[in-house]
Structures are given as C-alpha cells and as structure tokens.
C-alpha positions as CSV (number, residue, x, y, z in Angstrom):
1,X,12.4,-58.6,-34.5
2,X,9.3,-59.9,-32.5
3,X,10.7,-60.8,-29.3
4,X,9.8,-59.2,-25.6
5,X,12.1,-56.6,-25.8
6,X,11.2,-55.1,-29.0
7,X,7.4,-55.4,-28.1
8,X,6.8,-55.2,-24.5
9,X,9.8,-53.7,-22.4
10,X,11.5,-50.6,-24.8
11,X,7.7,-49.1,-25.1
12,X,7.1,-50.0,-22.2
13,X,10.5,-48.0,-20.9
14,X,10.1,-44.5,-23.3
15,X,6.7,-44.4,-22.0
16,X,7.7,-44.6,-18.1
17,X,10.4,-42.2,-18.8
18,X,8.6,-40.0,-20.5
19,X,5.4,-39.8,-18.3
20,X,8.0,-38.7,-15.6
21,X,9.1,-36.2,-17.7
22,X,5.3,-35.0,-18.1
23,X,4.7,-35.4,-14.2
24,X,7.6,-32.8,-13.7
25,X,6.3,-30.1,-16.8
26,X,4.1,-27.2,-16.2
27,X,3.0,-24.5,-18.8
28,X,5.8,-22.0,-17.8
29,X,8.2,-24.7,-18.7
30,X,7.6,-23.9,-22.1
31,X,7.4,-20.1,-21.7
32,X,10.9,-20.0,-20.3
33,X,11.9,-20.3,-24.2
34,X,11.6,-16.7,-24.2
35,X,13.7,-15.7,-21.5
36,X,16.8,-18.0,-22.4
37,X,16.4,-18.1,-26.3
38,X,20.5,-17.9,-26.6
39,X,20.5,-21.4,-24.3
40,X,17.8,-23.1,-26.1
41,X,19.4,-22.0,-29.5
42,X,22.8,-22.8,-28.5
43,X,22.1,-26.0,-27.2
44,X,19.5,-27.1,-30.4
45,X,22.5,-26.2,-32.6
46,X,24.9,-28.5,-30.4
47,X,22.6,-31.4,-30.3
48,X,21.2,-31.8,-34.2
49,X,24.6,-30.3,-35.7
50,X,27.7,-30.4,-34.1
51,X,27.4,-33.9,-32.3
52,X,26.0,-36.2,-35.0
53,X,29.0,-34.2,-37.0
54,X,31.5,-35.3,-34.3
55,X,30.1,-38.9,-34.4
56,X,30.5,-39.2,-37.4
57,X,34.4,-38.2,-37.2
58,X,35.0,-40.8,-34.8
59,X,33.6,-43.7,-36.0
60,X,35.1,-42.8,-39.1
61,X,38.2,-42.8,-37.0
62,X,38.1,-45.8,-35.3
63,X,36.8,-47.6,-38.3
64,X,33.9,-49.4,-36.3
65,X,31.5,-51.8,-38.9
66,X,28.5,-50.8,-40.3
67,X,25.9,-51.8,-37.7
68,X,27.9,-50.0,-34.9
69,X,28.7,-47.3,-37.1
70,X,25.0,-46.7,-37.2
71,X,24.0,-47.4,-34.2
72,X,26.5,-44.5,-32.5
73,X,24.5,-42.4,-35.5
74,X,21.2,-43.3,-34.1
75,X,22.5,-42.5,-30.3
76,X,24.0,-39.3,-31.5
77,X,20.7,-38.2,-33.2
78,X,18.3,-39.1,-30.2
79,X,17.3,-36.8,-27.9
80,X,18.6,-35.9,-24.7
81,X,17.4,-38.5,-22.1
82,X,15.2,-37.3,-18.9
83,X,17.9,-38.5,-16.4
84,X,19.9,-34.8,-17.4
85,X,17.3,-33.2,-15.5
86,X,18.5,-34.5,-12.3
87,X,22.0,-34.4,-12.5
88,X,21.1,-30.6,-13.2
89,X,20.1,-30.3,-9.6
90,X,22.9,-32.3,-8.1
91,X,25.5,-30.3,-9.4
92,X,23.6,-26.2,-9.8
93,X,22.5,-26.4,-13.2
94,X,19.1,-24.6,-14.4
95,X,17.1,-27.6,-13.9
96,X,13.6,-25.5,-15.3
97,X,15.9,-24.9,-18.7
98,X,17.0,-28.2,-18.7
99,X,13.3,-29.4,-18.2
100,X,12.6,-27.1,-21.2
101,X,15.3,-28.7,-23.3
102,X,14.0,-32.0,-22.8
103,X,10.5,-31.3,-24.3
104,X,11.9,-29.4,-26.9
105,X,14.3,-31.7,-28.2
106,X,12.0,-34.5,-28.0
107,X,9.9,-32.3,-30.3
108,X,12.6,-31.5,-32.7
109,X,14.0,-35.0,-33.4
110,X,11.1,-36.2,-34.7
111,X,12.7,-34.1,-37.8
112,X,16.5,-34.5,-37.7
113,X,16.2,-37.9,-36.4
114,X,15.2,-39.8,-39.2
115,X,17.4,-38.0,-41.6
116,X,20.4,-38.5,-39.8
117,X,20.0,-42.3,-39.2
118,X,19.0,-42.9,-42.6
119,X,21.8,-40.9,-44.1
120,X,24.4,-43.0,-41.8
121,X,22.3,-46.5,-42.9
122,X,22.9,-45.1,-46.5
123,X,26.4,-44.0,-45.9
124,X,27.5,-47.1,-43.9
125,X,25.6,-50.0,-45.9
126,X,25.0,-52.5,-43.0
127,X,22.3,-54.1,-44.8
128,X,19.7,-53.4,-42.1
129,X,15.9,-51.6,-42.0
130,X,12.8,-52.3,-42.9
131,X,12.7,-53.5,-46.4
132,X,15.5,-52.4,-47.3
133,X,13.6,-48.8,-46.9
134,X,15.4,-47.9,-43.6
135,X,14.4,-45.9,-40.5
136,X,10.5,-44.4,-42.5
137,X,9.2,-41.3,-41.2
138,X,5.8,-43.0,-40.4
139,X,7.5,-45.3,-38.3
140,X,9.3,-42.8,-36.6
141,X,6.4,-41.2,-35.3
142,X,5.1,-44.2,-33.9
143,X,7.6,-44.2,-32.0
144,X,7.7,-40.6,-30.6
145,X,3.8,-41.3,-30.2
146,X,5.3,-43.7,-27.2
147,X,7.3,-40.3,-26.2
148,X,4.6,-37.5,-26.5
149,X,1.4,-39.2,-25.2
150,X,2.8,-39.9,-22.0
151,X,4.2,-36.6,-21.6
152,X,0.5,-34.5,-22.2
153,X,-0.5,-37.2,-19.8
154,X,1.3,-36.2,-17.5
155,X,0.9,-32.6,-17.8
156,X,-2.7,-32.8,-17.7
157,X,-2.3,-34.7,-14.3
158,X,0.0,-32.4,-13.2
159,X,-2.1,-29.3,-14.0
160,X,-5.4,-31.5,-12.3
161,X,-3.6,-32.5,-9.2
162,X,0.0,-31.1,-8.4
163,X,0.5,-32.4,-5.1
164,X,-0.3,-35.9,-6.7
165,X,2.1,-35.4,-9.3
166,X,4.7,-34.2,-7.1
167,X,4.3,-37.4,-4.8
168,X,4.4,-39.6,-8.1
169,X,7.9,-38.3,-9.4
170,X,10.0,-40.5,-7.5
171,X,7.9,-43.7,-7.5
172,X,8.1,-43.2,-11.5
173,X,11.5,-42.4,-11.8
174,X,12.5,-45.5,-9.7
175,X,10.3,-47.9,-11.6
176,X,11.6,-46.2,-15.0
177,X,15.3,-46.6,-14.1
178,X,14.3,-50.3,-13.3
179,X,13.0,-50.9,-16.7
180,X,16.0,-49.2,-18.5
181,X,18.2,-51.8,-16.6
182,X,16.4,-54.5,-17.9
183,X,16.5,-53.2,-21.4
184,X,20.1,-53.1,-21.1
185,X,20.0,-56.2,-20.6
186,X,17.9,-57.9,-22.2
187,X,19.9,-56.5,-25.4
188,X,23.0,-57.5,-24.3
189,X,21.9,-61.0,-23.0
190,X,20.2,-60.9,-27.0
191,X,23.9,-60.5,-28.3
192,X,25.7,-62.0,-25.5
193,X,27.5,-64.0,-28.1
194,X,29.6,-61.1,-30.0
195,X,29.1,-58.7,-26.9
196,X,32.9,-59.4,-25.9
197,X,33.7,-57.9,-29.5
198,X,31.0,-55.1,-29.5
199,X,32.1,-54.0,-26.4
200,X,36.0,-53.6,-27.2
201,X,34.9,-52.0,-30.5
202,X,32.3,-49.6,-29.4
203,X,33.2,-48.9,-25.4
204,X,35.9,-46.5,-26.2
205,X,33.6,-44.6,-28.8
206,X,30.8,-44.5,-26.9
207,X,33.0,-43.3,-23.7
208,X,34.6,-40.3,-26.1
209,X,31.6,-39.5,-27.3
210,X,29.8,-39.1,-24.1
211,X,33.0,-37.2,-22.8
212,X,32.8,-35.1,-25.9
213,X,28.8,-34.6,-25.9
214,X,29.3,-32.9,-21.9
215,X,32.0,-30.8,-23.0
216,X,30.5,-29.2,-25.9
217,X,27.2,-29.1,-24.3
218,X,29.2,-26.9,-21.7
219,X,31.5,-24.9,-23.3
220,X,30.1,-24.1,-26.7
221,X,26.7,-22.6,-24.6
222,X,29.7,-20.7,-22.1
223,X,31.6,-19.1,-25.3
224,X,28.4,-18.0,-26.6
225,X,27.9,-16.1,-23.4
226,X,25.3,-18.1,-21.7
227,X,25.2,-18.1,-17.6
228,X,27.1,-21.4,-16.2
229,X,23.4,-22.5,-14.9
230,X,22.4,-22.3,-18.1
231,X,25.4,-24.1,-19.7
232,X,25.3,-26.9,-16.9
233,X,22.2,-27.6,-18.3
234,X,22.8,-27.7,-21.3
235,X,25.3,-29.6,-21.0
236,X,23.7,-32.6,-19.6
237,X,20.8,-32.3,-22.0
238,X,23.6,-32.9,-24.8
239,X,25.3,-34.9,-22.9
240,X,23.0,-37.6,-21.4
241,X,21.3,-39.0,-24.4
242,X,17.9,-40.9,-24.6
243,X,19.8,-44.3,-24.9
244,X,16.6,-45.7,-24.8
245,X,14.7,-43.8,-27.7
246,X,17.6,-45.1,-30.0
247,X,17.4,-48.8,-28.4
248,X,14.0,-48.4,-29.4
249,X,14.2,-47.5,-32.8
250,X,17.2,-49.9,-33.6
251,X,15.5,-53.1,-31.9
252,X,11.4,-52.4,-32.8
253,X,11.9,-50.2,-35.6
254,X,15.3,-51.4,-37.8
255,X,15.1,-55.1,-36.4
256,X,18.6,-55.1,-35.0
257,X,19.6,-55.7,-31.7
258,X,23.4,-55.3,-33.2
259,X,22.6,-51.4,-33.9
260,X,21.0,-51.4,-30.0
261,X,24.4,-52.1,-28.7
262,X,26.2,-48.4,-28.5
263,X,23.2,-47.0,-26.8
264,X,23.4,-50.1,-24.3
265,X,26.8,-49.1,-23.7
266,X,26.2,-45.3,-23.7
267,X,23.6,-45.9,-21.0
268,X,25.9,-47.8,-18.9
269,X,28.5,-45.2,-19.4
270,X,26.5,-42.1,-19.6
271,X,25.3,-41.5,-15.5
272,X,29.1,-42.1,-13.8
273,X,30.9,-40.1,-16.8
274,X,28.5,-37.3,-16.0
275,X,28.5,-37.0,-12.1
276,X,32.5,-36.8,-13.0
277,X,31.4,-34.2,-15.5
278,X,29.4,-32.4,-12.9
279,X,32.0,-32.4,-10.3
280,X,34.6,-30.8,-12.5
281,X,31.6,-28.1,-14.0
282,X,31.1,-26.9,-10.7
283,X,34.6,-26.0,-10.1
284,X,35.3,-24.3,-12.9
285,X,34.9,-20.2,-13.0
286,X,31.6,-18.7,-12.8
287,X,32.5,-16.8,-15.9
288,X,34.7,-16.7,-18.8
289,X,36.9,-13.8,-20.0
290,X,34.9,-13.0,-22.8
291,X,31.9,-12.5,-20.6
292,X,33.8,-10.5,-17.9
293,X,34.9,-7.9,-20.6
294,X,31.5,-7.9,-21.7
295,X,29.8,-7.1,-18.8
296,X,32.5,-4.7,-17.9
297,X,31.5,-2.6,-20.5
C-alpha cells in the first residue's frame, strides 16, 4: 500500500514514540534487570506466551475472518506500547521496571513477532503479505530500525544533556499522542466503508482482550510472588500494547489496512480500559496469601 499513511505518518508515529521512550531511559534502566529478574521473567513469559495463546482462543471463539483474525495476532504479538509507562505513575506502579520492560520487549519481539504473525497468516489464510511470503524477517527489522534508532537517540541526548531531555518529555509525548490519533484515523477513514462491520466484529474482542491482557499482566506477576509495584507494572506493559507497531506492520509491511483495524480499535480502547484497570489495582490488597505465608516464615 503506497499511500501517506503507510509511508509518512505510522514511521513517522513509532519513531516519535519511541524517541520519547529514549528521552526517558538512562543506563540503570537496564541494570534494574538484575534486581527484579522474577518481574522481568514473569512478565516476558505473559507477553510472548500466554497472551498470543489467549488470542488465539478468542478469535477462535468468536469466529472473526481471516484478516481480523490476524490482525488481533499481530496486536497480541507487539510489544507493549510506551503510554504503560505513565499510567504506572498515575496509579503507584514501578514506573523504572516498567521503563525497563518497555526496552526489553521491544528487543524481544523482533524474535517472537514475526513467528507469531506468520504462523496466524498461515493458520488463518487471509490471502494477505508480501508475495504471498508473509510478514519476512528482513522486513521486520526495518521496521524495529524505526523503533530502536530513535530510542539510542534518545539515550545518547539524554546522557549529553539531562535537563534538556527532561524538558523535552512532555513536548514529545504530546506531539506523539497527536500523531497516533491521526493514525487512527487515517486507517479508519481508509476502511470507513466496512468499518461499521469491523467494528461490531472486532470491538468486543479487542475490549476482552485488553481486559484480559491487564489482568494477567497483574495477577500472574502477583501469584508468582512479585511486589504489587512490580505487578502494576507489569501489568500495563502487557496490558497497553504498541497498537501502533502492529498498525505499522499490517498497513507498510503486509499491505492491509483491513489487518490495521484491531489495533485501531485496541488503541481507542486501550487508555480508558486501563485507568479503570488502575483504579481497581490500587484497591486491591498489598499482598496475596501466598506471599503473607511466605514472608511469615
């Protein structure tokens, strides 16, 4: 698809988002690995197995077609999105872990992503990639080039000039929830014609799914004994997916603006579904019985 979307505003979104993400990193960022490796572990294990896994149930269960079947797949598979960081701080979560996460994951789906949205392009048939060849790993790295770069960008400004950085962060993070908007969209403008459809067929998956992403993100990090800081973040890592790292790879990448259309509607969903999630987080008990009779003794 060679249209402004696909050429000009999704790379032009990741790398906003992600130079925000760099203006915000420092070195002990990635240190902290070591002194949460349960979270980190935990929450890698949530976000590459158990959710595409969960996906996959659902839009099994509610029998969407092929190109949205995929296209939750590729939302599922994506990272978690940069926007988790600050509904860590709103509602007590370990934003430095979540910060952490972020990078990480960004890192790590340059692996699982491809195979997991070429496994659901293979299992689902929609007749969609490049070539018939699907999402290629060459391509996918072209893409995460639009991720990385900006985030050692901003790391090295942040490590030449913190105070400038720190003035920076909400400048970029205004201008990069402007061009997510108008992603959104754009893509829905692009399918405005079956969006009545897409929407009725994929809103109520992408709403369980986002429901379901906060909850394990939470409570799988809590039963493995992790501190409810930790698992707040975590949970919004999992939670809040890059909508716009799939949107990407579906509309520049796979030529489909039909496959864009669950992470359009994630996005939408995604930021009120969470501050509801956050709400109820921070009301739950500081800690579960397991890790009471733990710690007792």
């Amino acid at each position: 698809m060679d249209s402004p979307i696909a050429t000009v505003m999704l790379p032009l979104a990741l790398a906003v988002i992600m130079l925000g993400l760099g203006l915000s990193l420092t070195a002990d960022d990635f240190r902290r690995v070591r002194r949460h490796p349960r979270a980190v572990v935990v929450a890698l294990i949530c976000q590459a197995l158990l959710l595409p896994a969960a996906c996959l149930g659902l839009v099994i269960a509610f029998g969407l077609s092929p190109e949205l079947s995929v296209g939750m797949m590729l939302l599922a598979a994506a990272p978690g999105g940069t926007t988790a960081n600050l509904f860590s701080h709103l509602f007590g979560g370990d934003v430095a872990l979540n910060v952490t996460l972020t990078a990480i994951n960004a890192v790590v789906a340059i692996a699982t992503l491809p195979v997991i949205t070429n496994f659901a392009l293979l299992h689902f048939e929609p007749g969609i990639g490049q070539d018939g060849l699907g999402l290629q790993f060459d391509k996918v790295l072209q893409v995460f080039a639009l991720v990385l770069v900006p985030v050692v960008i901003g790391l090295i400004v942040r490590r030449r000039s913190e105070a400038f950085a720190l003035r920076m962060d909400r400048p970029v993070r205004l201008l990069s929830v402007v061009v997510l908007v108008a992603v959104i969209v754009g893509a829905v403008l692009a399918e405005r014609s079956n969006i009545a459809g897409y929407l009725a067929d994929a809103g109520p998956v992408a709403l369980l799914f986002c429901v379901l992403s906060l909850a394990t993100g939470y409570f799988v990090p809590r039963m493995a004994r992790v501190g409810k800081r930790q698992a707040i973040a975590c949970s919004m890592e999992i939670g809040v997916h890059n909508s716009t790292v799939a949107m990407t790879l579906a509309i520049s990448v796979l030529g489909s603006v039909s496959l864009a259309v669950p992470a359009a509607v994630y996005g939408v969903l995604a930021y009120p579904v969470a501050a509801l999630a956050g709400l109820l987080m921070t009301r739950v008990g500081t800690r579960l019985p397991a890790e009471e009779s733990v710690r007792a003794a």
